[in-house]
OpenMM code with the backbone's topology and positions (N, CA, C; nanometers):
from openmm import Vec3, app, unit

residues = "UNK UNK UNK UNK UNK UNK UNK UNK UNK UNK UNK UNK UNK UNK UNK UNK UNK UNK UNK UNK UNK UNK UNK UNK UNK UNK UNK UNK UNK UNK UNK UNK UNK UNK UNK UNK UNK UNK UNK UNK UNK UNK UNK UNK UNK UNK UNK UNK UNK UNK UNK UNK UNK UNK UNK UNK UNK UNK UNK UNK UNK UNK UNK UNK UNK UNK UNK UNK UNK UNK UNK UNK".split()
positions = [
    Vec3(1.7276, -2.3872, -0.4566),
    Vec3(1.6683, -2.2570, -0.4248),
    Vec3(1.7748, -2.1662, -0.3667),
    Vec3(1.8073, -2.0207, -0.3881),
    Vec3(1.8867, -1.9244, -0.3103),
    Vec3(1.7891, -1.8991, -0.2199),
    Vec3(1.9179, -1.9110, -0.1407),
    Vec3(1.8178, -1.7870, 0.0125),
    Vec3(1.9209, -1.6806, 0.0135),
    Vec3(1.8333, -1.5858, 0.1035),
    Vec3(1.8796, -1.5008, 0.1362),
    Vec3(1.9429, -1.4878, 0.2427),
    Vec3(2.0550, -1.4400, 0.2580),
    Vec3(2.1385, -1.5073, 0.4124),
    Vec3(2.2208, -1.3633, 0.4659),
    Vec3(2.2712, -1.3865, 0.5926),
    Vec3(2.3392, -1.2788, 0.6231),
    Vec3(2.2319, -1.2208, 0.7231),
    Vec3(2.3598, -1.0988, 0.8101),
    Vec3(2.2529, -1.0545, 0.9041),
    Vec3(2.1467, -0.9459, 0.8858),
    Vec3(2.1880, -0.8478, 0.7925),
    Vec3(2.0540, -0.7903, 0.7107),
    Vec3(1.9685, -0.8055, 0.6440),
    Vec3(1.9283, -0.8965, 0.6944),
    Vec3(1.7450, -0.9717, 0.6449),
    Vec3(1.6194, -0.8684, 0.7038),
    Vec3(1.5600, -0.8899, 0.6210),
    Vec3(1.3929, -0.7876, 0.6224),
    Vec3(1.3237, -0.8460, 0.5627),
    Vec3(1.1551, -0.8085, 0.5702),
    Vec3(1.0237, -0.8602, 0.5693),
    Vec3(0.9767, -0.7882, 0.4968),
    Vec3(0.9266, -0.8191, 0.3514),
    Vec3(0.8649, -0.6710, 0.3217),
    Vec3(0.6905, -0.7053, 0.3960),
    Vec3(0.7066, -0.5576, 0.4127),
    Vec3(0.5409, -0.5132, 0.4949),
    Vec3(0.4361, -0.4777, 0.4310),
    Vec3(0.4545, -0.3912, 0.3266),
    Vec3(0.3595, -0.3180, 0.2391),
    Vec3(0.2588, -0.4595, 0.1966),
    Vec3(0.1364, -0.4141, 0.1264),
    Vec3(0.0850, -0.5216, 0.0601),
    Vec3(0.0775, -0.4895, -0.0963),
    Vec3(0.1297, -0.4006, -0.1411),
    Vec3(0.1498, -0.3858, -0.2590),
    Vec3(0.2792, -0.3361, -0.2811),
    Vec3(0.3914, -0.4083, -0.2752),
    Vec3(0.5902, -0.3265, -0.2793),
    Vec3(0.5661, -0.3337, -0.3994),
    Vec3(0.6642, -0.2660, -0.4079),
    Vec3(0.7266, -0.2249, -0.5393),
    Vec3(0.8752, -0.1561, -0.5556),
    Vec3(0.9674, -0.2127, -0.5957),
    Vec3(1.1000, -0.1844, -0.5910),
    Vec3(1.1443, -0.1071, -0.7324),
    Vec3(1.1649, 0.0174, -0.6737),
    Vec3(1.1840, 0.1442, -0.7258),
    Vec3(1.3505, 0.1471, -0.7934),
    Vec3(1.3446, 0.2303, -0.9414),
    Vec3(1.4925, 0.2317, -0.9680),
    Vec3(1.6141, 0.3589, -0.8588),
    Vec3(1.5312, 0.4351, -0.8262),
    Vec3(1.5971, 0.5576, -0.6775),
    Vec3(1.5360, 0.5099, -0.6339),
    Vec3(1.6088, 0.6468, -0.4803),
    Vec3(1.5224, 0.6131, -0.3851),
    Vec3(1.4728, 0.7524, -0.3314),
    Vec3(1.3241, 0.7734, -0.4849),
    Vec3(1.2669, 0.8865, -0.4876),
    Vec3(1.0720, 0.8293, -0.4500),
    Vec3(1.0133, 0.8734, -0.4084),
    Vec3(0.9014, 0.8213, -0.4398),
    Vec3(0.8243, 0.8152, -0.5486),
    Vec3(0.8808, 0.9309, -0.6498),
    Vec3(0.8225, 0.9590, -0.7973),
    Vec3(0.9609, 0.8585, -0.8728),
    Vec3(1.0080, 0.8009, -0.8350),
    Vec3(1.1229, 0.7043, -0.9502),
    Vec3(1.0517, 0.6165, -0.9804),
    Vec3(1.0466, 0.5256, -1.1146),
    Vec3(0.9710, 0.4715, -1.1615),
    Vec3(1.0044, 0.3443, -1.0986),
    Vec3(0.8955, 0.2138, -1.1092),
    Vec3(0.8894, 0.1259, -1.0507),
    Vec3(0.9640, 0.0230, -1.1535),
    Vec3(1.0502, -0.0592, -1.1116),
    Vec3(1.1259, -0.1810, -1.1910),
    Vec3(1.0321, -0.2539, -1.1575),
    Vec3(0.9845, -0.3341, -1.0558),
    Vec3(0.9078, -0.4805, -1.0339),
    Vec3(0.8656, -0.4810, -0.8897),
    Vec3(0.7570, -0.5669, -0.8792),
    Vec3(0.6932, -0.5907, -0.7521),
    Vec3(0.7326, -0.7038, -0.6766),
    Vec3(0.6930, -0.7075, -0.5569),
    Vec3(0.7553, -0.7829, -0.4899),
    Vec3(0.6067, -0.8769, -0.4170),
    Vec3(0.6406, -0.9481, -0.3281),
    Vec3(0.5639, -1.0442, -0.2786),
    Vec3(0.5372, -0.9756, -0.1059),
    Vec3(0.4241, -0.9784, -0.0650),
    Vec3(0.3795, -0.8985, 0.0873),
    Vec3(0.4976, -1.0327, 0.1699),
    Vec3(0.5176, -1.0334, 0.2800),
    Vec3(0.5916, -1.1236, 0.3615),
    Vec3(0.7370, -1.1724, 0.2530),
    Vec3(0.7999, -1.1032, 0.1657),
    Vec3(0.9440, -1.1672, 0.0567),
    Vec3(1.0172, -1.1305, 0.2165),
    Vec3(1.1240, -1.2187, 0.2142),
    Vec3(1.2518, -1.2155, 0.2649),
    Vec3(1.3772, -1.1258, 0.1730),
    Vec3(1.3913, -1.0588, 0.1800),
    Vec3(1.4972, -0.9782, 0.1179),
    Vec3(1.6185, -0.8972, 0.2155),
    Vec3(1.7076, -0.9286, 0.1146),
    Vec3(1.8378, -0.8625, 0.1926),
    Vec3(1.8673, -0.6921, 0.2004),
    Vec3(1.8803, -0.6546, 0.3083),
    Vec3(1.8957, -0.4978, 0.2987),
    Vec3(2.0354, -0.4737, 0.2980),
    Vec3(2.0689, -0.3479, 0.1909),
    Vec3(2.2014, -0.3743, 0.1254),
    Vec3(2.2593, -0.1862, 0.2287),
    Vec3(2.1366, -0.1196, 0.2248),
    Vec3(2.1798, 0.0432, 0.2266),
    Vec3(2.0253, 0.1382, 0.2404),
    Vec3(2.0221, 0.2467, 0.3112),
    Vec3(1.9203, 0.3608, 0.3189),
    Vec3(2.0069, 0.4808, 0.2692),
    Vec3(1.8534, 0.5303, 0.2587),
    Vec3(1.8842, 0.6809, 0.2039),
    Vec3(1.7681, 0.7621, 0.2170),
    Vec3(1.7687, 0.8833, 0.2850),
    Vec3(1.6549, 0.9820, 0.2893),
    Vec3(1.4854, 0.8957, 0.2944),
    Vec3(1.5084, 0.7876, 0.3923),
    Vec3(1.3428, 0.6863, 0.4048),
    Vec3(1.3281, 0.5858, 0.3336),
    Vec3(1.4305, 0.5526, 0.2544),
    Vec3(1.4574, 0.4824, 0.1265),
    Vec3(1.5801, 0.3210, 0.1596),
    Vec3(1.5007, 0.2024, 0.1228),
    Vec3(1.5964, 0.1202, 0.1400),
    Vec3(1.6251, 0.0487, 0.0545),
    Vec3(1.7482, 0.0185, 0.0066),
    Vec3(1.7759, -0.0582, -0.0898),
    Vec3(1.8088, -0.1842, -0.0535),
    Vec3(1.6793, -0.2873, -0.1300),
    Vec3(1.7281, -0.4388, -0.1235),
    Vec3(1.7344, -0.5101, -0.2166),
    Vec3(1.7857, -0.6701, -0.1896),
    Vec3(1.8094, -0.7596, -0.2984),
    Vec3(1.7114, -0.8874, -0.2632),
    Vec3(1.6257, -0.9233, -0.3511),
    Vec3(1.5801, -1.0517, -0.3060),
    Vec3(1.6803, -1.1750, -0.3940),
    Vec3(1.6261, -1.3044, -0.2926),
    Vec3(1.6646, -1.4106, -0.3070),
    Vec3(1.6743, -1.4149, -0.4841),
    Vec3(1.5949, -1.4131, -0.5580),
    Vec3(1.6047, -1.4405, -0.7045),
    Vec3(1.7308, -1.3016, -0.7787),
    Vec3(1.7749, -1.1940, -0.6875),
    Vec3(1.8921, -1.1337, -0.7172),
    Vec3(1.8436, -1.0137, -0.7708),
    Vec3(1.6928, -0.9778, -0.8058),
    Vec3(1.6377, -0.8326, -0.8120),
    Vec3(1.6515, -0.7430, -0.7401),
    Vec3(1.7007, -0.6100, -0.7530),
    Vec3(1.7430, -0.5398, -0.6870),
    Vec3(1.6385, -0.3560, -0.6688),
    Vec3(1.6266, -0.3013, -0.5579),
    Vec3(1.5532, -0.1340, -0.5836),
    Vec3(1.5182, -0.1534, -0.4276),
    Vec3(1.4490, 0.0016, -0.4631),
    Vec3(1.4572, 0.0880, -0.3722),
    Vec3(1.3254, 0.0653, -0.3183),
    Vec3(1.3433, 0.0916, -0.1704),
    Vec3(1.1941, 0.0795, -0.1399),
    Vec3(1.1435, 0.1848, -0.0074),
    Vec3(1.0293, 0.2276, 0.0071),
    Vec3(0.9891, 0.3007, 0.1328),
    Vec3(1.0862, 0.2386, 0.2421),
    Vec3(1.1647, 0.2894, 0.3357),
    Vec3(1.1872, 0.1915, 0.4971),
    Vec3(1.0755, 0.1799, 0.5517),
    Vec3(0.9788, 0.2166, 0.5317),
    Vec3(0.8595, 0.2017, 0.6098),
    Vec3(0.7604, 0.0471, 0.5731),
    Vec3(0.8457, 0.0200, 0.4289),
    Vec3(0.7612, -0.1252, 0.3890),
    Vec3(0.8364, -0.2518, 0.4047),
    Vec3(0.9610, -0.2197, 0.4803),
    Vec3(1.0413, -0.3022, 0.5224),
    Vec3(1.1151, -0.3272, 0.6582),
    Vec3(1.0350, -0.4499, 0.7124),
    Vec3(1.1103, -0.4538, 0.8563),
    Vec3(1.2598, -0.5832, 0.9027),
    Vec3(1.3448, -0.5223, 0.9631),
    Vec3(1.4689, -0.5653, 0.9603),
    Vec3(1.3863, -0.7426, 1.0459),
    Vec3(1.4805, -0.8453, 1.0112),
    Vec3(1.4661, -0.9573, 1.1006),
    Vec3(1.6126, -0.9284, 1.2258),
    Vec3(1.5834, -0.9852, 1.3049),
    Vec3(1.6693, -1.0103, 1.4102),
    Vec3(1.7298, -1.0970, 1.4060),
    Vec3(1.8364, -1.1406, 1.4624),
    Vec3(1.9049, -1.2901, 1.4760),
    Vec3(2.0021, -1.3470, 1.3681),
    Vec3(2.0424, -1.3961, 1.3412),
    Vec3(2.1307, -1.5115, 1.3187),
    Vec3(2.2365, -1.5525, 1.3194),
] * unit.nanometer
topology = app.Topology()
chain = topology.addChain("A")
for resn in residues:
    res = topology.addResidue(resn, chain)
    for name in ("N", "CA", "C"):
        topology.addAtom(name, app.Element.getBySymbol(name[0]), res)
C-alpha cells in the first residue's frame, strides 16, 4: 500500500470532494474523493488547495474541505 507521508498531510472534510482540474469553483471535476482520504497538500491558491492522494491523483480542492494534520 502507498501512504501518504510527509508533513503536509490533510483530512478531506467535505462529504462529497471532488478534485477539480483549477482552482476555480466552475473548473470541471477530474474525480472524487473519499469523506475522511488522507491526502498530501502540495500548494493554495485564492481558497483553493492542491492535493495528491496516496493512489497519486492529483486537483484542486475548496481549503475549506480540507483540514491540515499536525505532527510528525
Amino acid at each position: 500500500a502507498t501512504r501518504v507521508g510527509g508533513r503536509d498531510r490533510g483530512v478531506v472534510l467535505e462529504a462529497d470532494p471532488k478534485l477539480r482540474v483549477a482552482p476555480y469553483a466552475s473548473a470541471t471535476a477530474a474525480s472524487e474523493l473519499a469523506p475522511g482520504e488522507i491526502v498530501r497538500i502540495e500548494r493554495s491558491h485564492d481558497g483553493f488547495t492542491l492535493v495528491r492522494t496516496a493512489a497519486g491523483r492529483s486537483g484542486w480542492m475548496s481549503a475549506e474541505a480540507v483540514g491540515r494534520i499536525a505532527g510528525d
